[in-house]
Structure formats: C-alpha cells, structure tokens
C-alpha positions in Angstrom: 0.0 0.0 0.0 1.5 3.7 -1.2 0.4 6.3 1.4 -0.4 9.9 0.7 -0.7 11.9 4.5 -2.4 15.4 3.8 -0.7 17.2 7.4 -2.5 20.0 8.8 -3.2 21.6 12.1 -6.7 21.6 13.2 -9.6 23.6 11.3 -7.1 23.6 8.3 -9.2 22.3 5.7 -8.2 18.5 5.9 -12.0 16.3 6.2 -13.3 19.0 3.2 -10.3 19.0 1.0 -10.7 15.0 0.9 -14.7 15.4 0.9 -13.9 17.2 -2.4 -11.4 14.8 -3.6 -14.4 11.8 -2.8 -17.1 13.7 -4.7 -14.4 13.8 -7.4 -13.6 10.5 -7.8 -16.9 9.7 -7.1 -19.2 11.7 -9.3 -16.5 12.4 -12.3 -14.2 9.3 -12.6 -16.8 7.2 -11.8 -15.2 5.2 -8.2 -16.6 3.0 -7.1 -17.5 2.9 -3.3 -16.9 0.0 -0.8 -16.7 -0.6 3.1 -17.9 3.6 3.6 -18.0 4.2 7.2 -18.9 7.0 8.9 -16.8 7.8 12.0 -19.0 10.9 13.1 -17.5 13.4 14.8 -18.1 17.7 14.3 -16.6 17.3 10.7 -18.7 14.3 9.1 -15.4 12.0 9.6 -15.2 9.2 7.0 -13.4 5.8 5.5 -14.3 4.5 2.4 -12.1 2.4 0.2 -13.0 3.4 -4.1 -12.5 0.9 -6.6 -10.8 3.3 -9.8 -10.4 2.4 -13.2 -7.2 3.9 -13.9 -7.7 4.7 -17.8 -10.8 7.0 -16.8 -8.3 9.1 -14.6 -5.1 9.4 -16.4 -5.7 7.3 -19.4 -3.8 4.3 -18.4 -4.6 1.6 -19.5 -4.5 -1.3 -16.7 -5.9 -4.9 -16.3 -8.2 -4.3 -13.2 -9.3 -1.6 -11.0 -7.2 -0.4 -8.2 -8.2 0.3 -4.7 -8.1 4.0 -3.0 -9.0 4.4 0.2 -9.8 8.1 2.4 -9.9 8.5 5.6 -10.8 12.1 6.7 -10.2 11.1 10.4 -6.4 12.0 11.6 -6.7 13.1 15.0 -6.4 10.6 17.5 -3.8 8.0 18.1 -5.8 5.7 21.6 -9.5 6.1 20.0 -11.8 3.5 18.5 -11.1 5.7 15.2 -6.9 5.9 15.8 -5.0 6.5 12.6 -3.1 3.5 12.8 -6.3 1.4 13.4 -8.1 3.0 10.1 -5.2 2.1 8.1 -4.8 -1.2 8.8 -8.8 -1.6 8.0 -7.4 0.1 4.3 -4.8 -2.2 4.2 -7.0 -5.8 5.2 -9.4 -4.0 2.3 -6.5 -4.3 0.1 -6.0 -0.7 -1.1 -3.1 -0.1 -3.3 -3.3 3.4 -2.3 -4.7 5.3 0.9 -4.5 9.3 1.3 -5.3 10.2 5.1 -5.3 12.8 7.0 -3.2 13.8 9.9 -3.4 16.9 12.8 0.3 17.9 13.3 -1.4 20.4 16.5 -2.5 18.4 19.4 -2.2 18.0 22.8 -1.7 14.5 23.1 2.1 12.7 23.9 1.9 10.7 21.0 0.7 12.7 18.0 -0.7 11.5 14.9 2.2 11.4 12.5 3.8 9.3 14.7 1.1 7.0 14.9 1.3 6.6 11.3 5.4 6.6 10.9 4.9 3.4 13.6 2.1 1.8 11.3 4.3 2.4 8.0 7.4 0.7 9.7 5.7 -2.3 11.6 4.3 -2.9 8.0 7.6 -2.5 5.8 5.4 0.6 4.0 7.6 3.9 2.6 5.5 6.9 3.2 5.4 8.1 -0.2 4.0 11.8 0.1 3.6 14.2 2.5 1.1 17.2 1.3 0.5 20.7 3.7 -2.6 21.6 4.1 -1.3 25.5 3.4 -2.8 26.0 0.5 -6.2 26.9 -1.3 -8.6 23.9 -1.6 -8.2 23.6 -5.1 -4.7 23.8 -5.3 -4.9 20.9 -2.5 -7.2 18.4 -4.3 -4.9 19.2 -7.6 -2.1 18.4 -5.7 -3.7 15.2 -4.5 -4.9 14.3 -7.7 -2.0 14.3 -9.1 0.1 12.4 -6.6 -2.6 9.7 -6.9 -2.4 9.8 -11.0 1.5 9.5 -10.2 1.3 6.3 -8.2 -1.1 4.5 -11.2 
C-alpha cells in the first residue's frame, strides 16, 4: 500500500479537502464505493475504500481496477477511530493506495504522525507523500490528484 498523508493543524481544511477529492472520484471518474464508514464526529469524519479504473483518470490503460482508500479522520492516536487502526482496515481491504489525513497540532504525547510513521514501519510501508494543508482547496485536491495519477 502507497500512502499519501495530507498534514494540517486543526480547522485547516483536511476532512473538506478530501470530501472534495471523494465527490471527485466519485461523481467524475466514476469510483466505485466500498466498506464507507462513517466515523462521526463535528466534521462528518469518514473511510471508504473506491474501486478506480485507472484509464478513466489518467488514461492508463491497466488490467483491473485499483483500490483507493480516504480517511478524513487523523486526530487521534488511543481512539476507537486511531489513525493506525483506520489504516490497517485500508490495508485488510486491500488498497493499493490510501491518502489520510493527519493533525500535526494536538495535545496528546503521542501525536498522529507518529502513529502513522509506527504503522508504515511495523508494515515494511515507505510513506510516499507528504502534502500541507497551506494552500487553497483547489490547489490541494490538484495536488492530491496528481500524486494519486502519479502512483497509477
């Protein structure tokens, strides 16, 4: 599995930016969801896992579908919903790629990122991208969208 973190402090744009990207995928390239669960929350927290036909994103042309999970949830680390416990629910679903996101601002001892740099070594994983969440929302879905077309 090829990660993609999207890093952001809190309120920075992270659940919408990957809302956006969902509809995207969704509604335009024509995903396919699986396994969508809602994890609540004030933002309308989710994980779904997309099955993508490559060729109707960056005209590749590929044998099968590949799998692309979200997770909009990257705030807690010792949570029913803990980063490291939605990704290895991606992984068991078999996603080839998963973009999540991740608070760099809390309070906790052992943040987020950390959670995930644990998760990516215990599995043998390379974390492939790292995106800010500094920039406009369309620059960031762009930016997404492109790292994603890039790991096709």
């Amino acid at each position: 599995m090829k990660l993609i973190v999207l890093r952001g402090k809190k309120f920075a744009g992270k659940t919408k930016t990957l809302t956006v990207l969902y509809r995207l995928l969704k509604y335009v390239y024509a995903a396919e969801p699986f396994n969508y669960t809602d994890l609540g929350g004030e933002h309308n927290d989710f994980r779904v896992t997309l099955l993508i036909d490559p060729h109707k994103i960056c005209h590749q042309f590929a044998v099968s579908k590949v799998k692309v999970g979200i997770i909009t949830q990257g705030d807690y680390v010792r949570t029913e919903h803990a980063v490291d416990k939605l990704l290895q629910a991606m992984l068991e679903d078999g996603c080839d790629v998963t973009i999540c996101a991740c608070s760099c601002k809390t309070r906790q001892k052992k943040k987020p990122i950390d959670s995930i740099k644990d998760f990516l070594h215990n599995q043998g994983i390379d974390k492939d991208i790292e995106i800010s969440c500094q920039d406009s929302l369309r620059d960031k879905v762009i930016e997404i969208l492109s790292a994603l077309v890039n790991m096709l």
